[in-house]
N, C-alpha and C positions, 0 to 999 in steps of 0.2 A: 504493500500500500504506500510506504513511503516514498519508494523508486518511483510510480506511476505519479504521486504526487508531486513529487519535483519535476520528473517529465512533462507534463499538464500543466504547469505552474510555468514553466521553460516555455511551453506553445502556446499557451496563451498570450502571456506577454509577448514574442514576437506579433502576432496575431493582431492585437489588441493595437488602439489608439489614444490610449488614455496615459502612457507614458513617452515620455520623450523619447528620439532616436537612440539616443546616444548611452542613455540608461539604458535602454534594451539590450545594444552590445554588450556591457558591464554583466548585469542577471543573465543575461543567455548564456554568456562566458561562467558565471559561476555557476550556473545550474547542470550543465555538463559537465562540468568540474566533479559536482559532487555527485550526480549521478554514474561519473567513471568510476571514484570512488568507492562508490557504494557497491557496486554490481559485483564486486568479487564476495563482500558480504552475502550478496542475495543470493548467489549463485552455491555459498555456503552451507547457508540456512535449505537451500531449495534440494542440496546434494545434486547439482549439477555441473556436470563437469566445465561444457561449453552453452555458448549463447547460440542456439541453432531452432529450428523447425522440427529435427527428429528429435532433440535431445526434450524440447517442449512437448512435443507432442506424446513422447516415452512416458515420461512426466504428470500428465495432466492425465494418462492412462491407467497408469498404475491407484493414482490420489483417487478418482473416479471409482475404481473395482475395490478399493479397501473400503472405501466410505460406504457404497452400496451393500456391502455385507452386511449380517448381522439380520434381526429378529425386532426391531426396533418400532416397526410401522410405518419410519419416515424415508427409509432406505429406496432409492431409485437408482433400479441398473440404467445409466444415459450413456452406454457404450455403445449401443445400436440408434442413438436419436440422431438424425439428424441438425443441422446446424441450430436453424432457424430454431426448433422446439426444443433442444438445449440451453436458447436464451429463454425462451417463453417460460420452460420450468423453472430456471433460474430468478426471473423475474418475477412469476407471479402464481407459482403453486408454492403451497398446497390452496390446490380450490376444494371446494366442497366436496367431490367426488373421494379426496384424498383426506377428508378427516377422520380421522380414528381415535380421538379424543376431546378433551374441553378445547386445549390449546390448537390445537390444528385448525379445529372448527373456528377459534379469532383470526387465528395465521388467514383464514380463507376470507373471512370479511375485511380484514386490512388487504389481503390481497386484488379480493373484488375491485376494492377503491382503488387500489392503484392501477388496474387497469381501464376502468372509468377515466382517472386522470390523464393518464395514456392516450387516450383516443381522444382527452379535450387538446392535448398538446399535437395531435396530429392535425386537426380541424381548423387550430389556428396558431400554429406557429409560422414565422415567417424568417427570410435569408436578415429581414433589415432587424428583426428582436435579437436572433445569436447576434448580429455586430452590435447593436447598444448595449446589451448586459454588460455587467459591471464582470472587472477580473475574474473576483473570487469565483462567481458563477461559470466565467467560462473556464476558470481550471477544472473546478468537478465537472461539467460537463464534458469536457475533455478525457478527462483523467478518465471518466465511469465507462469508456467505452473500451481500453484495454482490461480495468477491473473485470468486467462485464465478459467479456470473451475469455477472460484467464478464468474466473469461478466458474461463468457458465459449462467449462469442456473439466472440470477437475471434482468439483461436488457433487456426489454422486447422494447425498442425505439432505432432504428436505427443511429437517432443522438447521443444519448447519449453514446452508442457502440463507435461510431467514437472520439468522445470526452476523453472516459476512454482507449483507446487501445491506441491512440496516444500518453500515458502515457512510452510505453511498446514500441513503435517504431523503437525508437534510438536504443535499441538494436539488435534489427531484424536488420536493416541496417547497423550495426558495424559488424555485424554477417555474414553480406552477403559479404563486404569488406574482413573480415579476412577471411572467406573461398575460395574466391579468390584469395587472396594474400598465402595462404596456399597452395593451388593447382598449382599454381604458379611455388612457391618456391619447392614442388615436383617430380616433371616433369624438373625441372631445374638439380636437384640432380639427376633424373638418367638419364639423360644428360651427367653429367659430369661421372657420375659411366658405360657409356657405352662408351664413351673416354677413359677414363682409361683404361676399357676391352680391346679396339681394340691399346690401344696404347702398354700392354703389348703384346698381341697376334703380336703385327708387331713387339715389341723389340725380342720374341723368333725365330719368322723367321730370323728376323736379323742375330741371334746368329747362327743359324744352317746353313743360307747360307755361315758366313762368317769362319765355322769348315769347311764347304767342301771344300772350298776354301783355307783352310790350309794344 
């Protein structure tokens, strides 16, 4: 999480317009810094020898088939899922079909919402909201989409899903606030930009009634 955070943190601000040029080179330089850094750590912790596709993919293999073991109720073999519904379980099971006690059955209604919110962020988000958000939002929304492909191909348990996603949450909820308050603030501005329209349009009648009148 932390490696993806600094990565995310590193492309946003290139990314982004809210800091000067010249800072940007400065934090991009340190942010690779520390992300070189770090990667012999992670690569420690991960028991991986190299940075590669096979060795990730060995990887997120093995973490998948352990975690799916067991007798548990929330265990999902996602060795056969394809891509796509590896994120979908990741994101948003256990649903109802999948409860088998008190907590599954909340996991499923917090889940429900989050895919409601999901489909309000497809309906209306737009290319000009990702450029205004503010940094922090476009680091996790950055960041969540390697998080997001790493858990979704490696937990292979239900709970454990709900546990690492809820990492990544806060953002999806800051995201769904600023999109609203974005669309908002939209529809307010041409509000006023159609005010304006009709108030020039009745100052030229104005003018012209008050020439005939001359």
């Amino acid at each position: 999480m932390g490696q993806a955070l600094i990565v995310g943190t590193a492309i946003a601000i290139v990314l982004g317009s809210e800091i000067r040029r010249e800072y940007k080179i400065g934090l991009s330089l340190l942010a690779f810094a520390a992300s070189f850094y770090l990667m012999s750590e992670t690569l420690e912790v991960l028991k991986i020898e190299e940075v590669s596709l096979e060795a990730l993919d060995e990887y997120t293999s093995i973490k998948a088939r352990d975690l799916s073991r067991g007798n548990s109720g929330s265990a999902v073999d996602i060795s056969s899922y394809p891509l796509l519904f590896k994120i979908f379980t990741y994101l948003y099971r256990p649903i109802f079909i999948d409860a088998h006690n008190i907590m599954a059955f909340l996991s499923s209604i917090e889940n429900a919402l989050y895919l409601w919110l999901s489909l309000f962020i497809i309906r209306n988000w737009t290319p000009e909201a990702l450029r205004d958000m503010p940094v922090f939002l476009k680091v996790g929304f950055i960041t969540s989409i390697p998080v997001t492909l790493a858990f979704a191909n490696s937990l292979g348990n239900l709970g454990v899903m709900m546990r690492m996603k809820n990492m990544m949450m806060i953002y999806f909820a800051l995201f769904i606030l600023f999109l609203i308050v974005y669309n908002k603030k939209l529809r307010y501005q041409k509000y006023l930009e159609k005010q304006r329209y009709y108030q020039r349009r009745q100052a030229i009648i104005d003018q012209k009634e008050a020439a005939k009148e001359g």
